[in-house]
N, C-alpha and C positions, 0 to 999 in steps of 0.2 A: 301298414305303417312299419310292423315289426321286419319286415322283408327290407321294403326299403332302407331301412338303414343298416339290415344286415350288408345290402351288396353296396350300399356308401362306404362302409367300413371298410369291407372288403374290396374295393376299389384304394381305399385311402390305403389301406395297408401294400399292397402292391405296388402303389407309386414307392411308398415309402423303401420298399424294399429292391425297389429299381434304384434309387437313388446313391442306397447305399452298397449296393452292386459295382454302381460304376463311379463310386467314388474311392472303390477298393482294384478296381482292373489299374494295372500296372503300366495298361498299353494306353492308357489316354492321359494329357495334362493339361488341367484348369490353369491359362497362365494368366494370376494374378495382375501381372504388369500391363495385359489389355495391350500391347502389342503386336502380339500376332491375332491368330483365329482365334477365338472363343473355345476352342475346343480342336487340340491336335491327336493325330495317334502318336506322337512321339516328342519329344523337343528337337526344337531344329538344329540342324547343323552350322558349324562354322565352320568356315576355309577363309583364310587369312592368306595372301598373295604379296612376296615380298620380293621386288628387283634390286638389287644391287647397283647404286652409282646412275640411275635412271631421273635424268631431270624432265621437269616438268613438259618440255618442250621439246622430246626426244616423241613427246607421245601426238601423233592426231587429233587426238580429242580438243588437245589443247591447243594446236593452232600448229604444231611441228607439221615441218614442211618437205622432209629431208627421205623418210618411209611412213606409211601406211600402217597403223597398227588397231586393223579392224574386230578383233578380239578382244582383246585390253579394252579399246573403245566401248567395246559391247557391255561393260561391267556396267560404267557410266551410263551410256546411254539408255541403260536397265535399272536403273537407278537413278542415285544422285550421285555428282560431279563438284568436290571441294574447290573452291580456288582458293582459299586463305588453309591449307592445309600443312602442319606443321611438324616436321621430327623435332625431339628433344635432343640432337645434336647435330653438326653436321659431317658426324665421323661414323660409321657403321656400328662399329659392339656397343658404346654408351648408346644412341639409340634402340637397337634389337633391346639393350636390356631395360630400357624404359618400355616400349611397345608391351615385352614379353609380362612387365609386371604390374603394370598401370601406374605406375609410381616415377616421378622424377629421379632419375639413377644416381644423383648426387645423394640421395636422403642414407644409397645403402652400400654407398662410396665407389660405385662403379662410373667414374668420371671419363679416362681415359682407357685407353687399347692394354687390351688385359695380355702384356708383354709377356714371353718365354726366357728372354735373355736379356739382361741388361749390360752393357760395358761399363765394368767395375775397375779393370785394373786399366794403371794408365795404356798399355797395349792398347787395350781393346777400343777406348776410348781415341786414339792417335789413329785408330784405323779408324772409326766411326768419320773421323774426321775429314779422312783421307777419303771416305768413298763418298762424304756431301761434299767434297769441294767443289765450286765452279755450279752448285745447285742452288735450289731457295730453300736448302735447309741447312739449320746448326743444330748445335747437338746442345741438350738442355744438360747443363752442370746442376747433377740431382746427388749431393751430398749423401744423402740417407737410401742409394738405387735398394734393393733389394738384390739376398744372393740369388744365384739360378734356382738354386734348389728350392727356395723361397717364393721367386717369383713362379712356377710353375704351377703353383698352390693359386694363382690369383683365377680371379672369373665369379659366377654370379652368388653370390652368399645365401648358404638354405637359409639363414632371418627373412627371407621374403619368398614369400610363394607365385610361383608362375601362373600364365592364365592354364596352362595344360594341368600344373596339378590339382589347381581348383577346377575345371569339367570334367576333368578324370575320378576326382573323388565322387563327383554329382555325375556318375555310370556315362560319362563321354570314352569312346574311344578316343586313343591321340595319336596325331605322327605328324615327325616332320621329316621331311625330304628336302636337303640342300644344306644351305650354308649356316653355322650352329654360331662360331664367332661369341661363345662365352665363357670361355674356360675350357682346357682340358685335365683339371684332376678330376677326379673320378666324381667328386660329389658335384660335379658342373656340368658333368656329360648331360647330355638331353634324355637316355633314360633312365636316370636318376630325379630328373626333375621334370617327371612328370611323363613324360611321352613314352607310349609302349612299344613303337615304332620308330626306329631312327635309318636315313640313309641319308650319305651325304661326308662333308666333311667339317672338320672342329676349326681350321686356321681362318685367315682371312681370304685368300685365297687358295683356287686349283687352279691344275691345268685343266682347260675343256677337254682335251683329249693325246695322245700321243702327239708331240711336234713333227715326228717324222709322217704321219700319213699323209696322204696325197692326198685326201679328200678332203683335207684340212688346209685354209690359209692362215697364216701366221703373221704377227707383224709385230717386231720388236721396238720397245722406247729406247733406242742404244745410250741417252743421253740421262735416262735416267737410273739413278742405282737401285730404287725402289723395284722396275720392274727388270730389271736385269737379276735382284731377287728372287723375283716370283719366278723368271723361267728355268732359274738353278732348284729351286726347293718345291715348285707348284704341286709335283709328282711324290712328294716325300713328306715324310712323317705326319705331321696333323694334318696335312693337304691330301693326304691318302685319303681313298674313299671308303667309307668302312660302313658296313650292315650292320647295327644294334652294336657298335663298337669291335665289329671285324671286319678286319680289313679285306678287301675284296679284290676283283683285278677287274674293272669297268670299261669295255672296249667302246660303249656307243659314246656319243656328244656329250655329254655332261648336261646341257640343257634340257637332252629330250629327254635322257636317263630319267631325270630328276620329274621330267613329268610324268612319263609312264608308271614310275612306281607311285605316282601320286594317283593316278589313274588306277593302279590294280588298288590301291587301300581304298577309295572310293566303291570300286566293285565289292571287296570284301565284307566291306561295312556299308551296306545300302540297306538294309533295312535294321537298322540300329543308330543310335545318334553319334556321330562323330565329330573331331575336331581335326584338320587338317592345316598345315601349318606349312606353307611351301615358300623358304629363302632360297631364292635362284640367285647363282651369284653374276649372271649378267647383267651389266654389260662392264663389271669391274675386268681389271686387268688380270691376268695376259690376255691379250685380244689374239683370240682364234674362232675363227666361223667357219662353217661346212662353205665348202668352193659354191656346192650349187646355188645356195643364197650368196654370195661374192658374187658370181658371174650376174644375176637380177639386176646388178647396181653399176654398170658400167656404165651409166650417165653421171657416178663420181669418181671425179679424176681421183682424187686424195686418196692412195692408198691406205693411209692408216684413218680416213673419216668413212671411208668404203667398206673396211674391217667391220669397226665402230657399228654403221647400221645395218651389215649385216646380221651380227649379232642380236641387235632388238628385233629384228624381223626373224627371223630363230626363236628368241624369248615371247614373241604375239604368236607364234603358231602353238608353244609352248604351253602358254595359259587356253589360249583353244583347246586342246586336250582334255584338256582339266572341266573346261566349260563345258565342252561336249560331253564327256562324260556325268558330268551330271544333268546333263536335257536330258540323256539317253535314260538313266538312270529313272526317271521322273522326280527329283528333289531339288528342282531348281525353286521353287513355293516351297519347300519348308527348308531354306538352306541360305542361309547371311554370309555374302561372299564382300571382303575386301582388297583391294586391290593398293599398292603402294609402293614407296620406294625408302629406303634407308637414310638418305641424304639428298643432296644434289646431285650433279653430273660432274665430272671427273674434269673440271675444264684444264689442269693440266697435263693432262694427254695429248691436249693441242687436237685432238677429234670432234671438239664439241664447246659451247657456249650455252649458258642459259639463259640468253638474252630474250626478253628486257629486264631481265633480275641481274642483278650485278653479284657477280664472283660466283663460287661455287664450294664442293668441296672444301672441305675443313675451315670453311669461312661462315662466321654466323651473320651475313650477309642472306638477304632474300634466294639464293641463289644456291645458297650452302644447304638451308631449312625449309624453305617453300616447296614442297615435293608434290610429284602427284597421288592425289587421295581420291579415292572413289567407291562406293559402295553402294550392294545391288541385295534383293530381297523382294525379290516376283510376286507379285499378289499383296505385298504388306509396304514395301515402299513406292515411293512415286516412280514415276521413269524419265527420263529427262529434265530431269531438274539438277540446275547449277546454284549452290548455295555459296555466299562469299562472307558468312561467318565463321570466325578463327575457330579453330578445331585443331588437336592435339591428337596424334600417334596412341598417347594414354588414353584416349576414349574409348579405342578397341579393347580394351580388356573389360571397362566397365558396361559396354553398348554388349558384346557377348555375356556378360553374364548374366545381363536383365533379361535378354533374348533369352537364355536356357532357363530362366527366371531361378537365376539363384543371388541371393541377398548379399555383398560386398560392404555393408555395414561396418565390419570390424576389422576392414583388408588395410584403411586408411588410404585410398585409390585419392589420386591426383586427377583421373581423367573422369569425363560424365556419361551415359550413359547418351547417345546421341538420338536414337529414333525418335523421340516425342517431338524432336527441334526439326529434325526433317520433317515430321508426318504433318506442322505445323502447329502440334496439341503445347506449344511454350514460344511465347513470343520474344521471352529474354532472351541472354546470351549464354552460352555454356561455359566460356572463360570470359573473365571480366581481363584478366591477361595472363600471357604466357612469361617464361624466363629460359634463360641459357644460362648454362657457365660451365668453363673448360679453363682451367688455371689461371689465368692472370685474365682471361674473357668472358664480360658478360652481354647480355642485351634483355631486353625486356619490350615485350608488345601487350602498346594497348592501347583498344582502340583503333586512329589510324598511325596512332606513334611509335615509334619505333628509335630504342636510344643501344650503340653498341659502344662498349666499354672495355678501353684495354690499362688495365689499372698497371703492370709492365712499363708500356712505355707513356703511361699519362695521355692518352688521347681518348675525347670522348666525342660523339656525333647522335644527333637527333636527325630523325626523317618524317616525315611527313608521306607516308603510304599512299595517302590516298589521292597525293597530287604527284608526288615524285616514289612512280612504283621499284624505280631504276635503281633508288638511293642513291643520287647525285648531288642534292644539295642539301647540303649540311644547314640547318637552320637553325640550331641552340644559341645563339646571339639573338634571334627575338622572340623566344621563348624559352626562358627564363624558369618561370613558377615549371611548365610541365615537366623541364627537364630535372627540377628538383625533385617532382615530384616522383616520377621514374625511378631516380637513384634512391629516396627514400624507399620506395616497392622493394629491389632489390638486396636491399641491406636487411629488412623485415625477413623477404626469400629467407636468404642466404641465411639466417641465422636457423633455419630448421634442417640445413644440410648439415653431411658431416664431411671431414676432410677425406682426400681421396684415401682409398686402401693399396694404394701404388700411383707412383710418378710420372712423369709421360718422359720421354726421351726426346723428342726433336723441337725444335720451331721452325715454324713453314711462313716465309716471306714473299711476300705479291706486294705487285704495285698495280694498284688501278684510278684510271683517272690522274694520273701523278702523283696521288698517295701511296706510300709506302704503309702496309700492314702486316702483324704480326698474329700468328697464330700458334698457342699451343697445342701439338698432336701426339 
């Protein structure tokens, strides 16, 4: 009897000191949150995948008919596929910087394009005017512009921490590669905030590569002053391509570049958790594509929609890379990859439409914010699944941090943590509504409603989503109560933002359908 319960004991003591063995090993994590495995050797990784100017219907998956983009596809298809999937603006840097922080970007005044120059003196301003003339832009009369010296200071404010330096603190590697788009004073750089690794560049645009190579087709907007810009500056100053803040001299494509080094940090850090962060800034302007993908597409006549897709068929082999390397790798089961786009599609390029969403860029129309969203997680999410509840940009910071199971309690996040709504484990809805606002522009989705508000020129309109995907018919003449109810949402919103911390400089005028509309950019 005395035996036996010698070796009971000693049985018992054993388990117990197995327990607390591997509750002290460094190399395994209990994730509380019951979303992944019960038991990993490491926290998974994240790769966040961002296309520039990419509408929803640019891509395969979705029904674009135009190229093939069986990579990108592959995220989805390996996954889940958003269709109600939404940026927090329809302008590039206020989005990035909502994505970046889970946070609606008005609360930390990052509203509008975080400017370098503003025309201050009347000069500068006669000239601004001189080079919109005969366009769809005027130039916003901003009393209070900021001096240069001033404005140079603008970009994303340390009061808010980014999703890099919250996994960098909780032992993530980070890096991004490509396009940064939130500042260039020093405390806005990207390794400053957060990422140990930077390539790429800080402006809104580059050039993809030398204009003078042959291997390069080119195609210029002669009609616009915008990118008559970009192909005098693409190559200079913040559009330089710079290593950890040094500037470099980068002979290949821009897009592949931007993979490959996306590709070596993945090899680097394969057996350690990482966070990978890749803004490609295709298929924004200047449009230049490698010939050889140009020559694929001579069933389009349109030389500048020929450019256009050769470019996304460039950016799908692009994220291939990236994909590949981590099948090769084996971290594709412990690794949450998202796939996205910043805004809409650039439908004034005259390359492209996002039809059946009406308008696009810098219109908070369906067409401007409806982007494509997709996310993939091998072995932990479903695959092939199309969800068509509203979902936020902001999600990704809060859905990665439950993934690496760190607590966001005290971050005061706007966006939700999404797996439990894919895996099926919540039947609710993760936003009961969304909001916009860009100066004098708001909208608010909820539901299937959809109300856009230009307080500016006094016009308001309601839609009805889920009958009129197009937003063609304006229906606030017999709905009444929702539309107040809307503008009541909104004015709630609005009263927890703060005003911007710089002005916008232009208004961008469209007419569609015979409406005339106004945007601040």
């Amino acid at each position: 009897m005395k035996r036996s319960f010698k070796i009971i004991s000693a049985l018992l003591v054993g388990i117990l000191l197995l327990s607390i063995y591997q509750c002290k090993n460094p190399g395994e994590l209990v994730h509380s949150s019951g979303i992944g495995n019960a038991k990993q050797e490491r926290p998974p990784n994240i790769v966040v995948i961002l296309a520039d100017d990419l509408g929803k219907y640019d891509l395969s998956l979705y029904g674009g008919l135009n190229v093939a983009t069986p990579h990108i596809d592959s995220i989805g298809m390996n996954g889940v596929t958003f269709d109600y999937g939404y940026s927090t603006a329809p302008i590039c840097a206020p989005s990035r910087a909502g994505l970046l922080t889970g946070k609606y970007q008005q609360r930390f005044g990052f509203e509008f394009l975080p400017h370098r120059n503003y025309p201050n003196s009347g000069l500068e301003k006669l000239f601004l005017r001189w080079m919109t003339r005969k366009t769809k832009w005027s130039i916003q009369q901003n009393a209070n512009a900021p001096k240069n010296k001033l404005s140079r200071q603008n970009g994303l404010t340390t009061k808010v921490r980014t999703l890099a330096e919250v996994l960098k603190a909780n032992g993530y590697k980070t890096g991004i590669f490509g396009k940064w788009h939130l500042g260039t004073a020093d405390s806005s750089k990207p390794n400053n905030r957060g990422f140990d690794e930077q390539y790429g560049f800080y402006e809104a645009f580059a050039l993809y590569a030398d204009k003078r190579d042959k291997d390069i087709v080119n195609y210029k907007h002669i009609d616009d002053f915008k990118d008559r810009w970009m192909w005098r500056k693409g190559g200079k100053g913040e559009s330089r391509i710079r290593l950890n803040d040094s500037i470099i001299d980068e002979k290949e494509y821009l897009t592949f570049a931007i993979a490959k080094r996306a590709v070596h940090f993945i090899d680097s850090n394969a057996n350690r958790p990482f966070f990978l962060y890749v803004p490609f800034n295709a298929p924004h302007e200047p449009f230049q594509a490698p010939r050889s993908y140009y020559n694929k597409l001579s069933n389009i006549k349109d030389e500048n929609k020929r450019i256009y897709y050769a470019m996304i068929m460039a950016l799908d082999d692009a994220v291939g890379m990236i994909m590949n390397e981590l099948r090769q790798q084996g971290l594709e089961e412990n690794t949450l990859v998202v796939f996205t786009s910043d805004n809409g599609a650039a439908t004034y390029t005259n390359a492209v439409t996002n039809y059946p969403l009406k308008g696009g860029k810098f219109m908070n129309f369906e067409g401007g914010i409806n982007i494509p969203y997709m996310m993939q997680w091998k072995g932990t999410l479903p695959r092939k699944k199309t969800m068509d509840m509203m979902v936020s940009q902001l999600d990704i910071f809060a859905t990665a941090c439950r993934v690496a199971d760190i607590k966001t309690d005290t971050l005061g996040l706007d966006g939700v943590n999404l797996i439990p709504y894919i895996k099926g484990l919540r039947v609710d809805k993760p936003h009961r509504e969304l909001f916009w606002r860009s100066g004098y522009n708001y909208a608010a989705h909820w539901n299937n409603w959809k109300v856009i508000i230009d307080d500016e020129h006094q016009t308001i309109e309601l839609y009805n989503l889920a009958k009129d995907r197009g937003e063609h018919d304006d229906v606030k003449e017999n709905h009444a109560v929702i539309l107040q109810q809307l503008r009541k949402d909104i004015q709630n919103w609005d009263k927890g933002l703060m005003a911007p911390s710089w002005p916008w400089i232009l208004n961008y005028k469209v007419v569609i359908d015979g409406e005339t509309y106004y945007f601040a950019v």
